[in-house]
N, C-alpha and C positions, 0 to 999 in steps of 0.2 A: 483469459479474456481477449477478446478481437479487438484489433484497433477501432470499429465501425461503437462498439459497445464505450469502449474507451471514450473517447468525441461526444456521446451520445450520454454519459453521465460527467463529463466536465461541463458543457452545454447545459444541463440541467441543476447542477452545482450551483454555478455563477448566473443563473437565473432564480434561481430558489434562493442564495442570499441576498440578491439585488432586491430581490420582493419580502425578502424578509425584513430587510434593512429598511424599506420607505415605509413599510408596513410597520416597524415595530416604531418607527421614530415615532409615530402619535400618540402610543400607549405606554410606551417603557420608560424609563431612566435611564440616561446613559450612565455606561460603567456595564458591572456585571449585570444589571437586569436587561437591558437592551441585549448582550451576548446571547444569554441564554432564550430571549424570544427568539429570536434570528437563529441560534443554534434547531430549537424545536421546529419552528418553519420551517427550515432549510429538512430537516430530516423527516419532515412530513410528506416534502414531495419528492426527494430522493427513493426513499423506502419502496414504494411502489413502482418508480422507474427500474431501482435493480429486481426486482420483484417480475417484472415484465417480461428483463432484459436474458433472465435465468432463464423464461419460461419458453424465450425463443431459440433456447441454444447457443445466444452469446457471450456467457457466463460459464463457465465450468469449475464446477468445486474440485477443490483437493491438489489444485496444480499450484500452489504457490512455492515459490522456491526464493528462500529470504537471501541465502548463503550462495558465495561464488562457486562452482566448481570444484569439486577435490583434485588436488595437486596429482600428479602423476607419482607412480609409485616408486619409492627409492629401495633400492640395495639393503637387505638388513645390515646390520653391523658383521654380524657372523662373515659374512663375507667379503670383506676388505679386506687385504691385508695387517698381517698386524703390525707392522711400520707405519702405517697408515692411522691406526686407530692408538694407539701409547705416545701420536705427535713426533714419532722417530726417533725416540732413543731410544738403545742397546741394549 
C-alpha cells in the first residue's frame, strides 16, 4: 500500500465514523446497537474507497508481511566444536 492510499483511507475512516456516530445517535441505542449502526456505516463508505484505491494501483494484493525478517543464519551444530557443544568437559 502507498502512503498517498494510506492518508486517503485513514481520512475516510474517521469520516465515515464521525458520520456514522451523529447519524446513528437518532436511531440506535447506545451500547451494542448504536456500535454496530456506526460499524455498518463506517464500512459502507470505506468498501468502495478501497475498491477505488485497488483499481488505481494504490493497493497491491499479496504483499502483506505480518512477521520480522528471518534472523541471519547460524552455524549448524555439526560444526562447532565439540568443547563447545558437551559445555566443555572431558
Amino acid at each position: 500500500m502507498k502512503p498517498f492510499a494510506f492518508f486517503v483511507l485513514l481520512a475516510v475512516t474517521v469520516a465515515a465514523i464521525w458520520f456514522g456516530d451523529s447519524f446513528a445517535d437518532d436511531f440506535a441505542a447506545p451500547g451494542m446497537e448504536r456500535t454496530f449502526a456506526v460499524l455498518v456505516i463506517a464500512a459502507v463508505a470505506i468498501v468502495p474507497a478501497v475498491w477505488v484505491l485497488d483499481r488505481m494501483g494504490l493497493i497491491r494484493k499479496g504483499n502483506v508481511e505480518l512477521r520480522r525478517k528471518p534472523a541471519a543464519a547460524q552455524a549448524p551444530a555439526s560444526q562447532t566444536p565439540s568443547s563447545q557443544r558437551d559445555g566443555g568437559a572431558a
